[in-house]
C-alpha positions as a Markdown table, in Angstrom:
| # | Residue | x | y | z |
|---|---|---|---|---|
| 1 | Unk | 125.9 | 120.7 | 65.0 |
| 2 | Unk | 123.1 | 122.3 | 67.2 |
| 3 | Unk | 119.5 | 121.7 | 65.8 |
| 4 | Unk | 117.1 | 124.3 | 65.3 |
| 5 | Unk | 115.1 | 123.3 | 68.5 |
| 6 | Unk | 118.3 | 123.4 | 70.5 |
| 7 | Unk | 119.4 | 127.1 | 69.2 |
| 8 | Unk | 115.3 | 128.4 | 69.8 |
| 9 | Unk | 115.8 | 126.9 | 73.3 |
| 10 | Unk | 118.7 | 128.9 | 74.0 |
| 11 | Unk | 117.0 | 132.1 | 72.3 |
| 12 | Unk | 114.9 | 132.0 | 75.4 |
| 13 | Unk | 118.1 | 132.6 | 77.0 |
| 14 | Unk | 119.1 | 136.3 | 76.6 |
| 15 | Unk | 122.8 | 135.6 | 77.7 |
| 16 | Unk | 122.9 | 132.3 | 75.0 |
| 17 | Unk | 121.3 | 133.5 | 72.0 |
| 18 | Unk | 123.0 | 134.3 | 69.2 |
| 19 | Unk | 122.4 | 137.3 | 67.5 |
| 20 | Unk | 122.8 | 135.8 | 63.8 |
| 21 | Unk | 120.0 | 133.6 | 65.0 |
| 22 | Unk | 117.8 | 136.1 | 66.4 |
| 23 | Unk | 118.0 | 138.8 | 63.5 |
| 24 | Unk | 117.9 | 135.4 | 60.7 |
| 25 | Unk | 114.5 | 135.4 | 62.6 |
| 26 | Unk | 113.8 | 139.1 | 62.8 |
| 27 | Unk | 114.0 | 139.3 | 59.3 |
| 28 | Unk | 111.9 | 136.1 | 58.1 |
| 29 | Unk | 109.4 | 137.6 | 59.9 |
| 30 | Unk | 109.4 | 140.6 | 58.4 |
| 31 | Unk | 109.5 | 139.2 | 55.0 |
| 32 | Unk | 106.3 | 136.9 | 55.6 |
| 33 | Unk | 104.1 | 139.5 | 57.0 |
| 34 | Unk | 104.9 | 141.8 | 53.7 |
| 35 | Unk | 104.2 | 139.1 | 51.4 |
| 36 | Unk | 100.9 | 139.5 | 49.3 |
| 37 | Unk | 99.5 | 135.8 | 50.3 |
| 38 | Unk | 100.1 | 136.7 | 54.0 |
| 39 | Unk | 98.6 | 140.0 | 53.6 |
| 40 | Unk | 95.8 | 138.1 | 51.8 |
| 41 | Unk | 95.4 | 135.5 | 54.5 |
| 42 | Unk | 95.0 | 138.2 | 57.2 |
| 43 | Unk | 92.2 | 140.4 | 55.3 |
| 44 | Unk | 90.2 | 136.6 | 55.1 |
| 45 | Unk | 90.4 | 136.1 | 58.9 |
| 46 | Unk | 90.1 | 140.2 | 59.7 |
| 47 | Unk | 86.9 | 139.5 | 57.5 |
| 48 | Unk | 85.7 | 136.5 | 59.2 |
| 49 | Unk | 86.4 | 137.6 | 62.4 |
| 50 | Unk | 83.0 | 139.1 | 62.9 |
| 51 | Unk | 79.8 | 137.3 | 63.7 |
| 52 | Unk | 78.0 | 139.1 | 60.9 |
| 53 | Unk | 79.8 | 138.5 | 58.2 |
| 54 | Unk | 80.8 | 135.1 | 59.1 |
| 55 | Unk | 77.2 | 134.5 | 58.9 |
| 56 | Unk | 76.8 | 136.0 | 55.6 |
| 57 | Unk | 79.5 | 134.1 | 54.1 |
| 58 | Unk | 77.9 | 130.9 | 55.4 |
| 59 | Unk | 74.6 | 131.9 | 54.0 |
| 60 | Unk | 76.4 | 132.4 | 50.7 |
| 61 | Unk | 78.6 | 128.9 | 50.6 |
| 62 | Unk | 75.1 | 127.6 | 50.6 |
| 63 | Unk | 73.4 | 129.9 | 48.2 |
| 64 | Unk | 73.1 | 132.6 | 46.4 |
| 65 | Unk | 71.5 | 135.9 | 48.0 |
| 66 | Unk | 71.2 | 139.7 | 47.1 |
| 67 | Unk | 72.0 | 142.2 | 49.6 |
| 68 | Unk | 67.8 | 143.2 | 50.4 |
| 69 | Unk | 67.3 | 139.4 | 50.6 |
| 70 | Unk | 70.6 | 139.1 | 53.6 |
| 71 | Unk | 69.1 | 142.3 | 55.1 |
| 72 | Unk | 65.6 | 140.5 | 55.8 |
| 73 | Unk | 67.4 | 137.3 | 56.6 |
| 74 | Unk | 69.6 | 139.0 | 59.4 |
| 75 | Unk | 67.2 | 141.9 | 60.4 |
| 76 | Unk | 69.6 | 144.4 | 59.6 |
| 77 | Unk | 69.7 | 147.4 | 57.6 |
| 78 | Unk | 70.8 | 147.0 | 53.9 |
| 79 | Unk | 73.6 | 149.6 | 55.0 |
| 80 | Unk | 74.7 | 147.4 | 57.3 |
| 81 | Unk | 75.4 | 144.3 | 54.9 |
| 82 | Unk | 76.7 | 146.5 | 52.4 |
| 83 | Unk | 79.6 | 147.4 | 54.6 |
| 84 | Unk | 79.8 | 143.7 | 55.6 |
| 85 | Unk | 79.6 | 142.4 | 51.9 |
| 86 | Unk | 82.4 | 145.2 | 50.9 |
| 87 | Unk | 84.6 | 143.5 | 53.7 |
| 88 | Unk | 84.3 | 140.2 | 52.4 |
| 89 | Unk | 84.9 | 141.1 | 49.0 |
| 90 | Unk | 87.8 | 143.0 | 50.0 |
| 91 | Unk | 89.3 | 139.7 | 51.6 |
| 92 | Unk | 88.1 | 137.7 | 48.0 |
| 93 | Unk | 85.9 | 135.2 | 49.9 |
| 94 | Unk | 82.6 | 136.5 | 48.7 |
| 95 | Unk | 81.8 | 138.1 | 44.7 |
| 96 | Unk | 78.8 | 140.0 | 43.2 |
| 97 | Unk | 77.4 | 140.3 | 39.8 |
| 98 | Unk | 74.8 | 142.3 | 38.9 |
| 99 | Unk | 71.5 | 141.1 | 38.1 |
| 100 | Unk | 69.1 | 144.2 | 36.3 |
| 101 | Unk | 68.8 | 146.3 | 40.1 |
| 102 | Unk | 70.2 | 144.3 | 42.1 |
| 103 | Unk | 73.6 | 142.7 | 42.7 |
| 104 | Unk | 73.7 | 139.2 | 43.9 |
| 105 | Unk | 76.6 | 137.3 | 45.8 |
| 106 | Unk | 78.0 | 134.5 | 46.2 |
| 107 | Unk | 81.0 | 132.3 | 47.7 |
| 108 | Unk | 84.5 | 132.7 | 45.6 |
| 109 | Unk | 84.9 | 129.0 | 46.3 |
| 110 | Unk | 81.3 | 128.7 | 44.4 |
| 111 | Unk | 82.6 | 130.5 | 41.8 |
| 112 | Unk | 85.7 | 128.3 | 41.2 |
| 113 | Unk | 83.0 | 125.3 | 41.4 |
| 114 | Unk | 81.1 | 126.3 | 38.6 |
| 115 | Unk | 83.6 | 127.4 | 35.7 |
């Protein structure tokens, strides 16, 4: 019995592979990048993925800010973080709750640490 390295090497192969093989594949595939935690996964590095909001979400996992506050920290416009903070919120790494005017946001991970 061939073992799974042996059959991938011959997938490389075109005139050894066997098509069972290559569609068992196909279709794993497929069925990992619709599942929700994969879909999850990807919005968390899409999310992450820029320098900004990698940044904020640093600033968060060690505190709590409002969006004026990250503004002034970054020297960007509070439009700009807003459209950051709604990416990482999207991906369900950061949260907000509002506080009288403003909203202030932290870390899900500090969340989970405090209940």
């Amino acid at each position: 019995m061939e073992s799974r390295i042996d059959e991938f090497l011959k997938s490389c192969n075109k005139s050894q592979s066997s098509p069972d093989f290559m569609v068992q594949y196909q279709n794993l595939a497929k069925k990992i990048t619709q599942s929700k935690d994969f879909i999850q996964e990807l919005k968390r590095h899409s999310a992450l993925a820029n320098k900004y909001r990698l940044l904020i979400y640093h600033l968060l996992k060690d505190g709590e800010q409002c969006n004026c506050s990250l503004a002034r920290i970054l020297g960007l416009s509070e439009g700009s973080i807003t459209h950051h903070i709604k990416k990482l919120e999207d991906a369900g790494l950061i949260v907000g709750r509002n506080r009288g005017h403003f909203t202030i946001y932290y870390t899900a991970a500090n969340l989970k640490k405090s209940l």
